[in-house]
C-alpha positions as protocol buffer text, in pm:
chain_id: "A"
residue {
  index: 1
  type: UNK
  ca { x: -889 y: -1488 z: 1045 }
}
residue {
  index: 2
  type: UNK
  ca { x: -505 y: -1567 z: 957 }
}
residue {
  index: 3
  type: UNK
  ca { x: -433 y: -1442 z: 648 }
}
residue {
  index: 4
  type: UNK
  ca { x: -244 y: -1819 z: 527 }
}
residue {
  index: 5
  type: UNK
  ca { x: -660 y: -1891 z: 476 }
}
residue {
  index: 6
  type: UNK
  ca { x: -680 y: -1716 z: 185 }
}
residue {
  index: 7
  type: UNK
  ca { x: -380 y: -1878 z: 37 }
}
residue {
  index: 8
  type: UNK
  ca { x: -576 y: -2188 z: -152 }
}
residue {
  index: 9
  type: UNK
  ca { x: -891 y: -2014 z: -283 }
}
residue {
  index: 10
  type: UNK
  ca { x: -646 y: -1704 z: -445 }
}
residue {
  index: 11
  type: UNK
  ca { x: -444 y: -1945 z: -572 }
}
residue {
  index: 12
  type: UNK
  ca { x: -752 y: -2134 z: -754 }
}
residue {
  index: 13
  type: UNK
  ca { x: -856 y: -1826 z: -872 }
}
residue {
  index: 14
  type: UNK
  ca { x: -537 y: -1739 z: -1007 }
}
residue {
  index: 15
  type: UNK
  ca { x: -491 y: -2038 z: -1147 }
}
residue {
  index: 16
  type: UNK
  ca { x: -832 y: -2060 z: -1325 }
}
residue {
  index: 17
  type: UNK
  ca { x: -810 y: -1727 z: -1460 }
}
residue {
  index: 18
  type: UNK
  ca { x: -454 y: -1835 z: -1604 }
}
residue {
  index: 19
  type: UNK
  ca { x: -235 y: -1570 z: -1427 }
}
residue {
  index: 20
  type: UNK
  ca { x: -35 y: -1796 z: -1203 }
}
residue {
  index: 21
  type: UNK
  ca { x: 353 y: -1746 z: -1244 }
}
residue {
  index: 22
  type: UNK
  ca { x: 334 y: -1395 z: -1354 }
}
residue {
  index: 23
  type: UNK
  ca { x: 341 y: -1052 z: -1179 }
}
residue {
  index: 24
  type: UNK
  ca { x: -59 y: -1043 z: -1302 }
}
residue {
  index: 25
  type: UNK
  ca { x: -156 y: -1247 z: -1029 }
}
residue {
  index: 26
  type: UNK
  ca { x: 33 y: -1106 z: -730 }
}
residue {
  index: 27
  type: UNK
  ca { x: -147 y: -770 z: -887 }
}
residue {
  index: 28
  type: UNK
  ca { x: -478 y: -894 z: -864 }
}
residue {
  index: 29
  type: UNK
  ca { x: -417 y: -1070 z: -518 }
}
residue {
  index: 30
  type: UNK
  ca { x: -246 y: -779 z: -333 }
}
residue {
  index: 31
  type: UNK
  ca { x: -540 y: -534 z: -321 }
}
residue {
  index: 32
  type: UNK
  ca { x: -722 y: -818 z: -99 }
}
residue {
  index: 33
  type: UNK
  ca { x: -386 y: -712 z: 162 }
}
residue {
  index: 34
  type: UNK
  ca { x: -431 y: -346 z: 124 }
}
residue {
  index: 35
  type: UNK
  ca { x: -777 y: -298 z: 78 }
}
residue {
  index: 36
  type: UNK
  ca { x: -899 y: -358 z: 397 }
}
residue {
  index: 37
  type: UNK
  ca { x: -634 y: -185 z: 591 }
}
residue {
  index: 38
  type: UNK
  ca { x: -647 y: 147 z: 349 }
}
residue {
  index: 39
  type: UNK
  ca { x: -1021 y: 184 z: 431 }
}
residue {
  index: 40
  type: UNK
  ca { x: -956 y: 113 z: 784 }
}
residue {
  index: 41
  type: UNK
  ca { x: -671 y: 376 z: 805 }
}
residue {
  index: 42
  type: UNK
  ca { x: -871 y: 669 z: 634 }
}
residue {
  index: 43
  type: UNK
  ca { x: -1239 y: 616 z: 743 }
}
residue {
  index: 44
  type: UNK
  ca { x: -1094 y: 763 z: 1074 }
}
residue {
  index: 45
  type: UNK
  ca { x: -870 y: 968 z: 903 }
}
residue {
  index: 46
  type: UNK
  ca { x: -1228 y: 1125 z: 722 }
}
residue {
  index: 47
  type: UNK
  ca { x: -1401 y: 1121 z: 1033 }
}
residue {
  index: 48
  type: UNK
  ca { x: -1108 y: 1392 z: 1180 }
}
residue {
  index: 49
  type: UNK
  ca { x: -1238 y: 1660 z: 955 }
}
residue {
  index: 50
  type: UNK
  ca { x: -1438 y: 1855 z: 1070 }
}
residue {
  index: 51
  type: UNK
  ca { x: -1784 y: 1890 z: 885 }
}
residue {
  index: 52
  type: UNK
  ca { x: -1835 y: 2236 z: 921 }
}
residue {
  index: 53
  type: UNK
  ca { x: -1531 y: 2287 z: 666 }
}
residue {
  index: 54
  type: UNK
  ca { x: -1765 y: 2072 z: 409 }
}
residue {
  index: 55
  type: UNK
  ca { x: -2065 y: 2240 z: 525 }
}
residue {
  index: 56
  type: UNK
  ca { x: -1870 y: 2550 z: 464 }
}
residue {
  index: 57
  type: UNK
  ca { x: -1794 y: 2483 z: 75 }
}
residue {
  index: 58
  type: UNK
  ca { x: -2188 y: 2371 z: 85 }
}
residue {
  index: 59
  type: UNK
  ca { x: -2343 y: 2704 z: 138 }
}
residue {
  index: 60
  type: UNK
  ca { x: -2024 y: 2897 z: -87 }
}
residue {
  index: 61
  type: UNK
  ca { x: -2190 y: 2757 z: -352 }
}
residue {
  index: 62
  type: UNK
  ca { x: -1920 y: 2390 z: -400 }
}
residue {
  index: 63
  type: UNK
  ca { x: -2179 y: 2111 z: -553 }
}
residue {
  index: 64
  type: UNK
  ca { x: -2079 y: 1717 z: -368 }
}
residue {
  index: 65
  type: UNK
  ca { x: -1792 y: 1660 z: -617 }
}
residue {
  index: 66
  type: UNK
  ca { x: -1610 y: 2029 z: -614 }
}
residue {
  index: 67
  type: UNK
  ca { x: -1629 y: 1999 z: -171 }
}
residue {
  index: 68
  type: UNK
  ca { x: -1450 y: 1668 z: -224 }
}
residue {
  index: 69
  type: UNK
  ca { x: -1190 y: 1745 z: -521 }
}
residue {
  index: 70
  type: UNK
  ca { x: -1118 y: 2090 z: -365 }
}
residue {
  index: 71
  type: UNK
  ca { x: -1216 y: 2069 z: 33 }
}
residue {
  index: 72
  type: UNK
  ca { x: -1159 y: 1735 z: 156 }
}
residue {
  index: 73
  type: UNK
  ca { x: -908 y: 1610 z: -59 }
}
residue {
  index: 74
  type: UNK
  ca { x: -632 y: 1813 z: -4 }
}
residue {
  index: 75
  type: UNK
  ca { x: -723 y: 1863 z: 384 }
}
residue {
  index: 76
  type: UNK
  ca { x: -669 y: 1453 z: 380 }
}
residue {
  index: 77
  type: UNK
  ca { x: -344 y: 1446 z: 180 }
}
residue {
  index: 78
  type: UNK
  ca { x: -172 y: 1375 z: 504 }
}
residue {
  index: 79
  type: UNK
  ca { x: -400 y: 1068 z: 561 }
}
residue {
  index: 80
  type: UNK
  ca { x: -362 y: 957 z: 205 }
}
residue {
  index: 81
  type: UNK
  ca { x: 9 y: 975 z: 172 }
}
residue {
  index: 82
  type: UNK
  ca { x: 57 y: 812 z: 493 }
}
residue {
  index: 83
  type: UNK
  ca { x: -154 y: 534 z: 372 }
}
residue {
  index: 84
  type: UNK
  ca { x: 9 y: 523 z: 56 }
}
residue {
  index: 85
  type: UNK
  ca { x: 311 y: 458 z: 194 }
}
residue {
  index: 86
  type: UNK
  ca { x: 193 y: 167 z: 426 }
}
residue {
  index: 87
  type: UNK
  ca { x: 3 y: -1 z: 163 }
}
residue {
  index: 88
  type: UNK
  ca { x: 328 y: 47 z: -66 }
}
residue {
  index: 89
  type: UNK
  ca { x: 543 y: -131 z: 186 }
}
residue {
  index: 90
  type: UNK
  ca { x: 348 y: -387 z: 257 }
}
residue {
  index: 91
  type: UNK
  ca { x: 291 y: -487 z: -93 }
}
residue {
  index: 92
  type: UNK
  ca { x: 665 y: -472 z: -148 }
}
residue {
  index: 93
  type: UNK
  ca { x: 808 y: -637 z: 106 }
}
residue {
  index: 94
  type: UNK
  ca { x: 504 y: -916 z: 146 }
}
residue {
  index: 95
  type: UNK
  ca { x: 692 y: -1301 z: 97 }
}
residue {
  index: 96
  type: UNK
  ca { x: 382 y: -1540 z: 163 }
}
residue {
  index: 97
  type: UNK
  ca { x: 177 y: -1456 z: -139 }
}
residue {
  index: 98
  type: UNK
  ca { x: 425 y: -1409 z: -351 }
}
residue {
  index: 99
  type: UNK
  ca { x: 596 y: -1766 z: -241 }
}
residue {
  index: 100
  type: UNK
  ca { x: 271 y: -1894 z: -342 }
}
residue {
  index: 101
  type: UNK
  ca { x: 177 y: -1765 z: -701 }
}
residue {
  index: 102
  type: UNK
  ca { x: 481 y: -1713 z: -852 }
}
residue {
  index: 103
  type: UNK
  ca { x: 772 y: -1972 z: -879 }
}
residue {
  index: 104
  type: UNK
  ca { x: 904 y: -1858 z: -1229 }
}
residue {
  index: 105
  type: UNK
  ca { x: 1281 y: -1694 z: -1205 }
}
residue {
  index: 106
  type: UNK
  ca { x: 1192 y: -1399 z: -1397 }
}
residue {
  index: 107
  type: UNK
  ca { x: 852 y: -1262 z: -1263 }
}
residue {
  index: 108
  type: UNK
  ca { x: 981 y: -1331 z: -900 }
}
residue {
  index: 109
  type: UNK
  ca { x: 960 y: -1033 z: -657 }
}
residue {
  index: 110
  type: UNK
  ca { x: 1295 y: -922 z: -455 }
}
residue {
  index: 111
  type: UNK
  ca { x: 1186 y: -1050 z: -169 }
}
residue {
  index: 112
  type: UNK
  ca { x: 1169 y: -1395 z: -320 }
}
residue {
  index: 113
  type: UNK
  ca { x: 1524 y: -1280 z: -495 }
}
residue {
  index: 114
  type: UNK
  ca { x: 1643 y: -1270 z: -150 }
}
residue {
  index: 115
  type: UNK
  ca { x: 1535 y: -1575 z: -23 }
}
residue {
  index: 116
  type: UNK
  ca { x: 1679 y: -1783 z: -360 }
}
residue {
  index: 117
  type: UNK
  ca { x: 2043 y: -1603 z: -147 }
}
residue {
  index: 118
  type: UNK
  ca { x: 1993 y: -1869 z: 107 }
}
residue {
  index: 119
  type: UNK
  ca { x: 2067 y: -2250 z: 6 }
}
residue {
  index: 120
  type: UNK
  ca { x: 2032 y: -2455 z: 274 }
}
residue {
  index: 121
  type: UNK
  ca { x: 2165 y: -2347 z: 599 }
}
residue {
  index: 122
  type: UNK
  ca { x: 2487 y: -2147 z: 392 }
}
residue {
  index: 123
  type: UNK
  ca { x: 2374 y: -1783 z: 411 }
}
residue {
  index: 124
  type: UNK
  ca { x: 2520 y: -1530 z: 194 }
}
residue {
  index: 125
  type: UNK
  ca { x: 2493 y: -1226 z: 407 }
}
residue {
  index: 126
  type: UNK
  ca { x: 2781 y: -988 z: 196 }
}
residue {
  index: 127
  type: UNK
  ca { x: 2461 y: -1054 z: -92 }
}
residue {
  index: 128
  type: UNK
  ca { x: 2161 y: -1048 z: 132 }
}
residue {
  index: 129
  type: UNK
  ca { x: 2299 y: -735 z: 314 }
}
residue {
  index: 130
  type: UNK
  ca { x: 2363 y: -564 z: -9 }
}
residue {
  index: 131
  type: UNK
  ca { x: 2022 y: -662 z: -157 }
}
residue {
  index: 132
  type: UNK
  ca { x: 1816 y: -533 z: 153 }
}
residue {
  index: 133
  type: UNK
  ca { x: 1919 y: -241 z: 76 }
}
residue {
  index: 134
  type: UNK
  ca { x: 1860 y: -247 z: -247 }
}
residue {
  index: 135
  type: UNK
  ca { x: 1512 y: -339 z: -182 }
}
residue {
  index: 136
  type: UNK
  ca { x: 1472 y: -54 z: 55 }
}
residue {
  index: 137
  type: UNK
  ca { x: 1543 y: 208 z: -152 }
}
residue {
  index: 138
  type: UNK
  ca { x: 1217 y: 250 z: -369 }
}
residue {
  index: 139
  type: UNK
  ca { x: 1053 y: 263 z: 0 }
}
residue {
  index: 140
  type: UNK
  ca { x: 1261 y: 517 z: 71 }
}
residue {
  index: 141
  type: UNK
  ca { x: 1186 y: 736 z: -273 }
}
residue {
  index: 142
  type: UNK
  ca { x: 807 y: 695 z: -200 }
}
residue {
  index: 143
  type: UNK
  ca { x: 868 y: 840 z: 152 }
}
residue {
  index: 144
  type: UNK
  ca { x: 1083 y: 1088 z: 38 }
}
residue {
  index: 145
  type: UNK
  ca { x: 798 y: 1209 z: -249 }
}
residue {
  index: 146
  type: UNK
  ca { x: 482 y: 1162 z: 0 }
}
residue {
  index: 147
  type: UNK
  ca { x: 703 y: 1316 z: 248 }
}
residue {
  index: 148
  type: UNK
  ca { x: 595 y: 1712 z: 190 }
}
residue {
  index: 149
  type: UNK
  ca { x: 237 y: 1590 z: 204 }
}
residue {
  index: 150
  type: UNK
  ca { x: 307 y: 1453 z: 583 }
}
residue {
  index: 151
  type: UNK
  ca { x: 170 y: 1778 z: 768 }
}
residue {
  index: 152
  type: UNK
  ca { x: 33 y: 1774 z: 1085 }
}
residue {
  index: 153
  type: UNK
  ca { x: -229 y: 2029 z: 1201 }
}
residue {
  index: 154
  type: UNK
  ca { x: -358 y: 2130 z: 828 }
}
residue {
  index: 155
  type: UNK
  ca { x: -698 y: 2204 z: 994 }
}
residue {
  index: 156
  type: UNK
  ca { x: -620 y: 2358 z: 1305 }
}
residue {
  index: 157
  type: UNK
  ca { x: -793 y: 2736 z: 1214 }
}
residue {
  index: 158
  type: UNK
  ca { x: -984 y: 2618 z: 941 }
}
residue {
  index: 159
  type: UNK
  ca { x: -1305 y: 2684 z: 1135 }
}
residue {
  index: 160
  type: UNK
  ca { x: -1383 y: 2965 z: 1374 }
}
């Protein structure tokens, strides 16, 4: 299904609850972007640990919540932060939904800041250019802090 579906029922439901033209509603509509491809992205990411490490922490004595806080959690970090930064991306450089809910100057996201650049068919690209990257750089500080967690082989040897 093409995401422009969703477009009028988020937008009544924004509008009914009363957070149209505010960074609220982009807030409460985003997750319905990331959501889906988060779970998507770390089921199989779950599934590639091995449960022998989890049976492992069973029979050392771990109860459900100490396996998962201690065991599985930090063996996924890799998954998590890659995910992290997807969802992160996508949420800040997404233009449709954004377009939609918020028109007000202030609450406007940069991508829509970027777009206001462009009046008719005169581009601005000295502006544009310079606000790209701009917009790129908090991308680039989440990549740079999820960075260390990006490690691949954390449970090669874990099981023997």
């Amino acid at each position: 299904m093409p995401r422009a579906v969703l477009f009028i029922p988020l937008y009544m439901l924004v509008t009914a609850i009363g957070i149209n033209n505010s960074i609220y509603g982009l807030m409460l509509i985003y997750p319905t972007i990331t959501i889906p491809y988060a779970t998507w992205m770390l089921i199989s990411y779950f599934r590639s640990i091995p449960d022998e490490i989890e049976e492992a922490a069973m029979i050392d004595g771990c109860s459900r919540i100490r396996t998962m806080t201690k065991i599985i959690f930090p063996l996924s970090a890799p998954g998590i932060a890659a995910t992290f930064i997807f969802s992160f991306t996508l949420c800040w450089s997404e233009y449709l939904y954004a377009l939609v809910v918020v028109t007000k100057g202030a609450d406007k996201t940069i991508t829509l800041g970027l777009s206001d650049m462009i009046v008719g068919d005169v581009f601005a690209w000295g502006p544009l250019m310079g606000g790209s990257i701009i917009a790129s750089i908090p991308v680039i500080v989440m990549y740079l802090f999820t960075s260390k967690y990006m490690v691949s082989g954390m449970t090669v040897g874990g099981v023997k």
